[in-house]
C-alpha positions as CSV (number, residue, x, y, z in Angstrom):
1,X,-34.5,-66.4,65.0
2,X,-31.9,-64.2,63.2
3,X,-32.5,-64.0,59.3
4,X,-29.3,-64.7,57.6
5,X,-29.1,-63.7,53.8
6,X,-27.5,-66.2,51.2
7,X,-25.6,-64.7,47.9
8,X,-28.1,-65.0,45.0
9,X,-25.6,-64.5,42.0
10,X,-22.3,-65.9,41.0
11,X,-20.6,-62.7,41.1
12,X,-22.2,-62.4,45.0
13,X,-21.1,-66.1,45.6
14,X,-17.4,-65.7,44.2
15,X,-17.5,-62.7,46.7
16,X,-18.4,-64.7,49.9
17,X,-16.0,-68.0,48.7
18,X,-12.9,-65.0,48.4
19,X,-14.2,-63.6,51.7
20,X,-14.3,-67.1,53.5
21,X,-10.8,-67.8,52.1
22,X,-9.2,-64.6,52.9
23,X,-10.7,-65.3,56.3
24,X,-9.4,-68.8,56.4
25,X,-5.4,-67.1,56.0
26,X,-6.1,-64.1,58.5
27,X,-7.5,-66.3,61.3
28,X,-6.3,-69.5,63.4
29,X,-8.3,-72.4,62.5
30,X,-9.3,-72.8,65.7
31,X,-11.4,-69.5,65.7
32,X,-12.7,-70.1,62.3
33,X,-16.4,-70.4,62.2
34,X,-16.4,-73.6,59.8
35,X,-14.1,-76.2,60.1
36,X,-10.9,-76.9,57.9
37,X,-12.3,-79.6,55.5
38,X,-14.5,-76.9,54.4
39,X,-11.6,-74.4,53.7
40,X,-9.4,-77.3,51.8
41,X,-13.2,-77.4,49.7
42,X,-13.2,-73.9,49.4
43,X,-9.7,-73.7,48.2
44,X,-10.4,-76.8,45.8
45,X,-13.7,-75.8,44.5
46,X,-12.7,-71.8,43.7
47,X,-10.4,-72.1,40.7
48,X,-13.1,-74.0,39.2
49,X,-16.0,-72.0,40.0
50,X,-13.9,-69.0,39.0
51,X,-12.9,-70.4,35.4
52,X,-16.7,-71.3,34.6
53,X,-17.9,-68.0,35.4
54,X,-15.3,-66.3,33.5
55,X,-16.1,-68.7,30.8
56,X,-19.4,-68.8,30.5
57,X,-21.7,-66.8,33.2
58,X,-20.2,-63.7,34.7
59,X,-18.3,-62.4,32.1
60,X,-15.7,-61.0,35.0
């Protein structure tokens, strides 16, 4: 069974939620690996994330 690495940090999180957006605007949603509810998540949950670590975690 493959191994398949998770982010560990914020800063590697906030990497792999940009990724998985820019991915979600390159590609049809049909060939998307995840489904659209979670990109409307994504897209929902990232401003958030991205204010509380430059508030008060990663100091970006």
């Amino acid at each position: 069974m493959p191994y398949r690495r998770l982010p560990n940090t914020d800063v590697a999180r906030l990497r792999a939620i940009e990724a998985g957006l820019e991915l979600g605007k390159r590609t049809a949603l049909k060939k998307l690996a995840f489904s659209q509810q979670t990109l409307e998540n994504l897209q929902t949950f990232y401003p958030h994330f991205l204010g509380v670590c430059r508030t008060f975690i990663c100091q970006i």
